[in-house]
C-alpha positions as CSV (number, residue, x, y, z in Angstrom):
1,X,0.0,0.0,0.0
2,X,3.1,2.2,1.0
3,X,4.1,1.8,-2.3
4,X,1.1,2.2,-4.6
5,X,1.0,5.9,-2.3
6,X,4.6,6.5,-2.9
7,X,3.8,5.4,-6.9
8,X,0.7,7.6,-7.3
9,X,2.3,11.3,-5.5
10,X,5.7,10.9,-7.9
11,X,5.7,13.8,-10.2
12,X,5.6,12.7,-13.7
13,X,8.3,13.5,-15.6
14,X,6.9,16.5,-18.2
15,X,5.6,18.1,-14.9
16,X,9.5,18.4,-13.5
17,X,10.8,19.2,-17.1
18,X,7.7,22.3,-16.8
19,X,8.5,23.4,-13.2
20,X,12.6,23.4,-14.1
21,X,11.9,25.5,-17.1
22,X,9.2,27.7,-15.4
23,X,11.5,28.6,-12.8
24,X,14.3,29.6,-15.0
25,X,12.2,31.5,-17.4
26,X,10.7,33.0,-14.2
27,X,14.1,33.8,-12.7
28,X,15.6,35.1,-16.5
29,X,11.8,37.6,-16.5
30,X,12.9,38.8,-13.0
31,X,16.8,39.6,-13.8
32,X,15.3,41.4,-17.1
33,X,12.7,43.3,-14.9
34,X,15.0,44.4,-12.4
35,X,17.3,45.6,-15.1
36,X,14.8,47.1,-17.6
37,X,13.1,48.9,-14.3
38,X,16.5,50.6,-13.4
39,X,17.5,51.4,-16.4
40,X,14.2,53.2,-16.8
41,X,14.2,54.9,-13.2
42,X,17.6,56.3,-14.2
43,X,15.9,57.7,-17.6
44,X,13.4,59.2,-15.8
45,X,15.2,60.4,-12.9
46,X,18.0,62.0,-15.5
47,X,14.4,63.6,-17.3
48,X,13.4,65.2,-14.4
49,X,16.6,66.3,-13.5
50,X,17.5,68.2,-16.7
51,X,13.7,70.3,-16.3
52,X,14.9,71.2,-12.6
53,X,18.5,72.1,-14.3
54,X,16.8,74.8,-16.9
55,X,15.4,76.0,-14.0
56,X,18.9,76.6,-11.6
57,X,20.3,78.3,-14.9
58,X,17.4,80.4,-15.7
59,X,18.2,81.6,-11.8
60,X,22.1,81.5,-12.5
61,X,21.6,84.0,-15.2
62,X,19.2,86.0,-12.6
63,X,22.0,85.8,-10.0
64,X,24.6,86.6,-12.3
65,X,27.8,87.8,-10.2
66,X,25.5,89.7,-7.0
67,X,27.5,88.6,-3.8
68,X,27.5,88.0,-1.3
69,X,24.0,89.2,-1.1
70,X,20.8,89.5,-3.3
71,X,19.3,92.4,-3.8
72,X,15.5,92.8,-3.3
73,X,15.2,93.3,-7.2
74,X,17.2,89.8,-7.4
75,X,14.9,87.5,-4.6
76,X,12.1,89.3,-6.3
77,X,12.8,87.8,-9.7
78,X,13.9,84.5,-8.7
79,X,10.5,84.2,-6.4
80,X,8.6,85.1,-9.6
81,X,10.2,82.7,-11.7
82,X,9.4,79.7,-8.9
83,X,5.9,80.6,-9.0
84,X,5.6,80.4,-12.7
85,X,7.4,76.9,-12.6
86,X,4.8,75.8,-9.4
87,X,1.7,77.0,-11.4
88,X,2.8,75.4,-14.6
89,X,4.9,72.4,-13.5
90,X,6.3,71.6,-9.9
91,X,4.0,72.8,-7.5
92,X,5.9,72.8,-4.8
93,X,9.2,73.5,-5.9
94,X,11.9,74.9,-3.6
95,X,15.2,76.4,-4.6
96,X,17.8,77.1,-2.5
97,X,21.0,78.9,-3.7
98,X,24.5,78.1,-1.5
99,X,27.8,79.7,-1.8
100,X,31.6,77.8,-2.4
101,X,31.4,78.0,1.6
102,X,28.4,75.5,1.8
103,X,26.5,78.2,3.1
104,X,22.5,78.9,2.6
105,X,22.0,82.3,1.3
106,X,18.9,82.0,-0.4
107,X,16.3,79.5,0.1
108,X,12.1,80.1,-0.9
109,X,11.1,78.0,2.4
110,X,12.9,79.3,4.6
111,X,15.4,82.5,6.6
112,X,19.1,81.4,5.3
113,X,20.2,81.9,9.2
114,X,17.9,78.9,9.8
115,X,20.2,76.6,7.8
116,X,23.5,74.2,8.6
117,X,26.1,74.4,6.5
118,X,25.0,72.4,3.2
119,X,29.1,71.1,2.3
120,X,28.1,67.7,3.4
121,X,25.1,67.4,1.6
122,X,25.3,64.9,-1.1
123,X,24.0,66.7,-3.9
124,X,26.0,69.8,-3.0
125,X,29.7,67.9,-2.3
126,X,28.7,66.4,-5.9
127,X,28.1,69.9,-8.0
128,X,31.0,71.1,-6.6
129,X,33.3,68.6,-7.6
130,X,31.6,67.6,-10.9
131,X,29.5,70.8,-12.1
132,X,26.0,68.8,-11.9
133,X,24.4,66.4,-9.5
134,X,21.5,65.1,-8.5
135,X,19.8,63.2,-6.0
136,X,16.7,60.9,-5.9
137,X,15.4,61.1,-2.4
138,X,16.6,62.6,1.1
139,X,15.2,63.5,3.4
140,X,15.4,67.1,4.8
141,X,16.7,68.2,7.4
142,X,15.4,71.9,7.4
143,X,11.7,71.3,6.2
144,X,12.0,67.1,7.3
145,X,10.9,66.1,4.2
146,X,11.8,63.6,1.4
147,X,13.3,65.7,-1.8
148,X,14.3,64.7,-5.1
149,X,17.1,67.4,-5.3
150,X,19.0,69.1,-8.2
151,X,22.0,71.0,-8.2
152,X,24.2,72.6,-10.1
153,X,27.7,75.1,-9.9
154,X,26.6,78.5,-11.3
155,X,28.4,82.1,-11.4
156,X,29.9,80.9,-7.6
157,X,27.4,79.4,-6.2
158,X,25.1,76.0,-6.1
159,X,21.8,76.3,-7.0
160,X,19.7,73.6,-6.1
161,X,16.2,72.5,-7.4
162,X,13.9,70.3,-4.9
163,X,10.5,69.0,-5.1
164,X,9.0,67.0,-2.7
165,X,9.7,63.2,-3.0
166,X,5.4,62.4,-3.0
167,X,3.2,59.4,-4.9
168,X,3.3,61.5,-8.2
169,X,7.0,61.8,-8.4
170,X,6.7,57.6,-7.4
171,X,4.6,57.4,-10.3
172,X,7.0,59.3,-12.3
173,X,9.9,57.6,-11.5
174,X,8.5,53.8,-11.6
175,X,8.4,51.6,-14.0
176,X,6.0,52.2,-17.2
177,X,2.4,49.9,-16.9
178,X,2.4,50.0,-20.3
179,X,5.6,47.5,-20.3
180,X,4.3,45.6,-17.6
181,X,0.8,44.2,-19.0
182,X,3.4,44.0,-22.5
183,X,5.7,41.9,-20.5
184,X,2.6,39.6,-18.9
185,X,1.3,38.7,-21.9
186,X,4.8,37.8,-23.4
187,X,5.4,35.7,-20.2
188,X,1.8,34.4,-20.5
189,X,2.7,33.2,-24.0
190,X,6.3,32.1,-23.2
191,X,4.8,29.8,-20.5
192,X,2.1,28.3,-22.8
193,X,4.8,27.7,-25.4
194,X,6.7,26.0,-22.6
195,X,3.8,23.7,-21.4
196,X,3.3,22.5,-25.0
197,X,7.2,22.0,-25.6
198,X,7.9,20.0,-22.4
199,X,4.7,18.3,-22.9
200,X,5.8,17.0,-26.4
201,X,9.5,16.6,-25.1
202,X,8.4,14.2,-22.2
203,X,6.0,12.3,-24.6
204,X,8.6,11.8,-27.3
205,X,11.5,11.1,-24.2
206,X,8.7,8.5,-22.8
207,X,8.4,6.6,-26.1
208,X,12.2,6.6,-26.4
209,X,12.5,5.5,-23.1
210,X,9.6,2.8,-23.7
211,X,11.4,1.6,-27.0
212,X,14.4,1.4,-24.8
213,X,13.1,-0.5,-21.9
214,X,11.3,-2.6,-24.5
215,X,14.3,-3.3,-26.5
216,X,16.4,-4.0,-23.5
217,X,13.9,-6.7,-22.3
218,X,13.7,-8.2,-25.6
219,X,17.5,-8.7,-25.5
220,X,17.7,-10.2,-21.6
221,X,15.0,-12.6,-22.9
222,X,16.9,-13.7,-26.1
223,X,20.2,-13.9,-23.5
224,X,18.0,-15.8,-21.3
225,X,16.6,-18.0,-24.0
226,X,20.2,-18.5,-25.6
227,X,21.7,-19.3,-22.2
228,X,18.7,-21.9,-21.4
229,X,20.5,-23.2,-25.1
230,X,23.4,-23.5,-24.2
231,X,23.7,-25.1,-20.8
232,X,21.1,-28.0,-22.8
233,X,23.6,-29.7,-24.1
234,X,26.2,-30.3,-21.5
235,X,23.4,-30.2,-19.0
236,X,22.7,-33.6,-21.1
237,X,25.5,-34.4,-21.4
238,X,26.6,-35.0,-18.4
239,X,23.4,-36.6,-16.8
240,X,24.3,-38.9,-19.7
241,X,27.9,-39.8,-18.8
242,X,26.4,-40.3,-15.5
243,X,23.2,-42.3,-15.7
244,X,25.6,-44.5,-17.9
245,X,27.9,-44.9,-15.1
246,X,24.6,-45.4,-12.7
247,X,23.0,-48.4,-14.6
248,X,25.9,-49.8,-15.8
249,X,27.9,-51.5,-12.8
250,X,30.4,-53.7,-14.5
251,X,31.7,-50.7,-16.7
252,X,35.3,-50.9,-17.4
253,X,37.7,-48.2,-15.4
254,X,38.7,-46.7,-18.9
255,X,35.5,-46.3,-19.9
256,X,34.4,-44.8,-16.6
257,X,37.3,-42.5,-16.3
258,X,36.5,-41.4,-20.2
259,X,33.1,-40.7,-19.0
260,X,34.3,-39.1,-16.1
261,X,36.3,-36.9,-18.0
262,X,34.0,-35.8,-20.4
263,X,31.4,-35.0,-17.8
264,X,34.7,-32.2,-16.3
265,X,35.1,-30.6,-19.7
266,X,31.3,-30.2,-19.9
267,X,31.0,-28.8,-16.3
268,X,34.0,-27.1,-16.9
269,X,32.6,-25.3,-20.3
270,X,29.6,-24.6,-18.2
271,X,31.8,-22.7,-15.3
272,X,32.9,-20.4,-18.2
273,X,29.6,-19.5,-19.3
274,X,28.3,-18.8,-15.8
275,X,31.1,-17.2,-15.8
276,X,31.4,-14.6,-19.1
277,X,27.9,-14.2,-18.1
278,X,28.3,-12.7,-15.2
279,X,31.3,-10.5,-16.6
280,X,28.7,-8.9,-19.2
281,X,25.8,-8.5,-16.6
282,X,28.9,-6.7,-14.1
283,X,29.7,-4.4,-17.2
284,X,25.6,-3.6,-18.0
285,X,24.7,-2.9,-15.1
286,X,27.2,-2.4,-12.5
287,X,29.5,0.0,-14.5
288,X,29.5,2.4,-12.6
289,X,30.8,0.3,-9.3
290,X,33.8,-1.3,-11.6
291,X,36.9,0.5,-9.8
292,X,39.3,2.3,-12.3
293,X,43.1,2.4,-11.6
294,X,46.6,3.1,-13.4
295,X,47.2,-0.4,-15.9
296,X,50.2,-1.1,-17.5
297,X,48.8,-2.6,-21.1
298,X,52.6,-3.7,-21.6
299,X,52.4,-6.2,-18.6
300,X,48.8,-7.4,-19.8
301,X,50.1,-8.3,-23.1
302,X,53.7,-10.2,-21.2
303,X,51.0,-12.3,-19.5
304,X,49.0,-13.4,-22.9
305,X,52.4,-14.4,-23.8
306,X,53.3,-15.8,-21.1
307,X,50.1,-18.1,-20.8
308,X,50.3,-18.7,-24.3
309,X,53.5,-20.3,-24.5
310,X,52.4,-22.5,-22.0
311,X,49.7,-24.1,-24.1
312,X,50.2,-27.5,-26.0
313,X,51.7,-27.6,-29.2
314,X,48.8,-28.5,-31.0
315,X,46.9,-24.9,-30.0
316,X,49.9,-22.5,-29.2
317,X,50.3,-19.7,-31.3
318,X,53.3,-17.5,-31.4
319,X,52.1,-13.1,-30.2
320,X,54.4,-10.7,-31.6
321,X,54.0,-7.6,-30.2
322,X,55.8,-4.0,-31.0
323,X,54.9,-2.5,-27.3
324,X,58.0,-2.3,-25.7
325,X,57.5,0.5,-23.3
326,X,54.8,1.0,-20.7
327,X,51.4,2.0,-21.7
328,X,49.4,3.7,-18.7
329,X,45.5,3.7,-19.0
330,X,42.9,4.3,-16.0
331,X,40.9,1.5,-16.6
332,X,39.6,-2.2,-14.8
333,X,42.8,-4.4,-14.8
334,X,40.6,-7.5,-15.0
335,X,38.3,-6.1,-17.9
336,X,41.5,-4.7,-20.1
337,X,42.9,-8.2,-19.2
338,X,39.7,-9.8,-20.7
339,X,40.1,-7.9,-23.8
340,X,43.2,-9.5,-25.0
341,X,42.8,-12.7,-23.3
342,X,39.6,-13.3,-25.2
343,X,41.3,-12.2,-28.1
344,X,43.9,-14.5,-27.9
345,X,41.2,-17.6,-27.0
346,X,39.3,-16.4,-29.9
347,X,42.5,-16.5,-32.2
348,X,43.9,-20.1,-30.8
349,X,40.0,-21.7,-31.2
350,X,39.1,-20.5,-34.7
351,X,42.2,-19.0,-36.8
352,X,44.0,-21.9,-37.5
353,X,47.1,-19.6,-38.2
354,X,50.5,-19.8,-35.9
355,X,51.3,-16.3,-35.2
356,X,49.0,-13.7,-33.8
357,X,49.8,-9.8,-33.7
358,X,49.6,-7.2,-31.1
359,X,50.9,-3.6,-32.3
360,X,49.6,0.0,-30.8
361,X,49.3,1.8,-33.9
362,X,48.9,5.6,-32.3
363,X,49.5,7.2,-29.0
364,X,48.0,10.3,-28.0
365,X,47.4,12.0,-25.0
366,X,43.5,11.0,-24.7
367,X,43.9,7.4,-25.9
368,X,45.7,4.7,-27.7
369,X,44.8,3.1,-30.8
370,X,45.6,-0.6,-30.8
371,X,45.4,-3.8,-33.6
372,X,45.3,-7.3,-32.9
373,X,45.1,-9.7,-35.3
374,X,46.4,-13.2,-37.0
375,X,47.5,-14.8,-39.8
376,X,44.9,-17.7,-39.9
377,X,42.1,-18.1,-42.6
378,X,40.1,-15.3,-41.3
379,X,36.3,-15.6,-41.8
380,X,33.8,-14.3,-44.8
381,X,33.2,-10.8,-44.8
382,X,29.2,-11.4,-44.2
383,X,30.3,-12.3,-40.6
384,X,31.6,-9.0,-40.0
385,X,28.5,-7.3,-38.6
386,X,27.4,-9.6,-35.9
387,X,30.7,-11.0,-35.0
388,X,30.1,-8.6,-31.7
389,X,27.2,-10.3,-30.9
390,X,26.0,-12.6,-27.8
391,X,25.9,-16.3,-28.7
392,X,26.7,-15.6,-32.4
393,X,28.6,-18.1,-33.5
394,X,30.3,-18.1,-37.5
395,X,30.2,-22.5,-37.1
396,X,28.3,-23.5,-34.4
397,X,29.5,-27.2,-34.2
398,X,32.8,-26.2,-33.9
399,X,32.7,-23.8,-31.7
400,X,30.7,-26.1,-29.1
401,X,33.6,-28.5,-29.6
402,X,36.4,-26.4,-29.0
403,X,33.9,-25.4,-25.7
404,X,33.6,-22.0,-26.6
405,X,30.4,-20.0,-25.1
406,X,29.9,-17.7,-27.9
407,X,30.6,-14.9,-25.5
408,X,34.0,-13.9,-25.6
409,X,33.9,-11.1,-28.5
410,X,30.5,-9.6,-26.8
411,X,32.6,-9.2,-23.8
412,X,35.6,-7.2,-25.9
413,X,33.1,-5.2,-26.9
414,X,31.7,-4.2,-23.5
415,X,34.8,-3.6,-21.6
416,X,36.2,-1.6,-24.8
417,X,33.4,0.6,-24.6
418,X,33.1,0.7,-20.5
419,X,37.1,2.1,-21.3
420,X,35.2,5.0,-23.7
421,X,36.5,3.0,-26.9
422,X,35.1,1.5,-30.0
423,X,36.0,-1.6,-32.0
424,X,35.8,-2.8,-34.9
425,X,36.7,-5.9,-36.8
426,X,37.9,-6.2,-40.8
427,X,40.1,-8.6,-42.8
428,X,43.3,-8.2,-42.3
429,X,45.9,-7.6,-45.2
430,X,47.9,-10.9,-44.7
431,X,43.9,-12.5,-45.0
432,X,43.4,-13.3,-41.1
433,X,40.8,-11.4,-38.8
434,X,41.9,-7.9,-37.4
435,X,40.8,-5.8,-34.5
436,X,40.9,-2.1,-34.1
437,X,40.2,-0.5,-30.7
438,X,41.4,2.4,-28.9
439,X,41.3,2.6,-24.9
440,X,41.2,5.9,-23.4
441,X,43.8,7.3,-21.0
């Protein structure tokens, strides 16, 4: 019951593939937002700022050179011009003028003996190093309230422009609704056009996946129906030798050890099975767990030759190699091992030729490029295709009698490609069978 619940709350796949993509479309809207939106503010703040300079150089040119005080005639003109800009445009606009000394002199709120001395003020320290400056809100400390101020150096003074930092100068400065209903429906759309991707996506990766699974079942099933195949006939053969040996007291010793011995190759040939079996399902499905270390390919090939030597005369072949200096891979010492020891087994069991070859042909930094091959007969060139493949067998009888399990070159294959290598198998050019294969380092 646990698991049917456990089963039935698992997010399907296309819903993950949605919510990933969501999220990172959602994410990419915000960063463009959040840089579209102070781009804009800047815009507009650097809009409003140039009206309120006009107006601090309309009152520069008032001012002129009159220091250190204004005359009447001067504060009379420079109050008329703020009240033309509050009727028309900024209607509560304040403008304070402040000498080199950061002190007030003029100011339409307020006496200038009620003021601090402005040099710390931000927008003041700014026009005096720079010419121009402005500042998007502070708060006063004179009137204690929020100002978007503008200043500027003029004829020896600072003239600064201020208007109260309220909802319409919020509304100013903000972001346009116009791009925000534009940038919902483009994100509406996006999101629709994501839902229909990643719900096509997951279908088509679901059918793939389904092939896949389907394809991988039909192949343990035909591995499963050619292993039941295989272990028939010495399965057979054996109860035969035996049951012989059961019924048949008065056999003779020499027919009973022949029996006897025949029934060890057959349990023998069956160990290897179990055992290249097991190799292939290790390297399917357990790659990942395979430990990888430093291998010396020169020593794995010393060994083939070694073992080789050792064989009898009627099925040693000669390996003539051209390594002769170490060649370090990261790899599975028993799986490179396999490589050339089925190789070699292949060779001895169904060449029929007396030497076999085992050259590197390139050396690079990523990966080495080897050939193994043999002078025997090699095999017909409509073999070529499936000689990789699980049971396949180019003559069946013979195989079985040399107690091959039709397994070896599968598992070259497997443990090439578990080292990130491909193979490939052609007649060779003295007319025996060649391998190509690299092994990366």
């Amino acid at each position: 019951m646990g698991s049917g619940l456990k089963t039935k709350n698992k997010i399907s796949f296309h819903k993950r593939l949605f919510i990933s993509l969501f999220l990172l479309f959602v994410f990419f809207l915000f960063c463009l937002f959040a840089f579209q939106y102070h781009r804009e503010k800047i815009f507009k703040a650097e809009q409003l700022n140039g009206k309120l300079q006009i107006i601090n150089t309309r009152i520069g040119d008032i001012i002129s050179e009159q220091k250190p005080k204004f005359s009447e005639t001067v504060c009379s003109e420079i109050l008329s011009l703020v009240r033309e800009k509050q009727e028309s445009e900024f209607k509560l606009l304040r403008v304070t003028i402040i000498d080199l000394s950061g002190n007030v002199v003029f100011d339409t709120e307020k006496d200038s003996f009620f003021f601090q001395n402005h040099l710390n003020r931000q927008e003041v320290s700014a026009a005096l190093k720079n010419g121009t400056a402005y500042t998007v809100r502070r708060h006063s400390e004179t009137t204690l309230i929020d100002y978007f101020y503008s200043s500027q150096k003029i004829n020896g003074y600072i003239i600064r422009s201020a208007i109260p930092y309220n909802l319409s100068i919020k509304e100013l400065l903000g972001v346009d609704k116009v791009f925000i209903w534009f940038m919902l429906i483009v994100a509406t759309i996006i999101v629709v056009f994501i839902y229909i991707f990643t719900y096509k996506t997951a279908r088509n990766i679901g059918q793939e996946l389904l092939l896949q699974e389907n394809e991988k079942n039909r192949i343990k099933r035909q591995l499963t129906q050619n292993i039941n195949h295989e272990l028939k006939t010495p399965i057979s053969s054996v109860r035969g030798y035996l049951e012989t040996i059961l019924c048949n007291p008065e056999i003779s010793k020499e027919q009973m050890f022949d029996f006897v011995e025949k029934s060890y190759n057959q349990i023998d040939r069956l160990s290897q099975l179990l055992k290249d079996v097991a190799t292939l399902t290790r390297i399917d499905e357990a790659n990942t767990l395979i430990e990888k270390q430093s291998v010396d390919i020169r020593e794995i090939i010393q060994e083939i030759i070694n073992d080789t030597a050792l064989l009898p005369d009627n099925r040693r072949m000669e390996v003539k190699t051209n390594i002769n200096h170490p060649v370090i891979v990261r790899g599975n010492p028993t799986l490179l091992h396999s490589i050339f020891e089925n190789l070699t087994d292949n060779a001895i069991a169904h060449s029929g030729g007396r030497n076999i070859f085992i050259n590197i042909i390139d050396e690079t930094e990523k990966d080495c490029l080897f050939s193994f091959s043999d002078d025997g007969t090699g095999v017909e060139a409509k073999h070529l295709p499936r000689i990789f493949e699980r049971f396949y067998r180019i003559d069946k009888g013979r195989s079985r009698k040399l107690g091959g399990t039709g397994l070896g070159l599968s598992i070259v294959k497997n443990a090439v490609i578990f080292h990130g290598g491909l193979i490939t198998a052609r007649i060779a050019k003295n007319g025996g069978l060649e391998f190509i294969f690299n092994i990366m380092k």
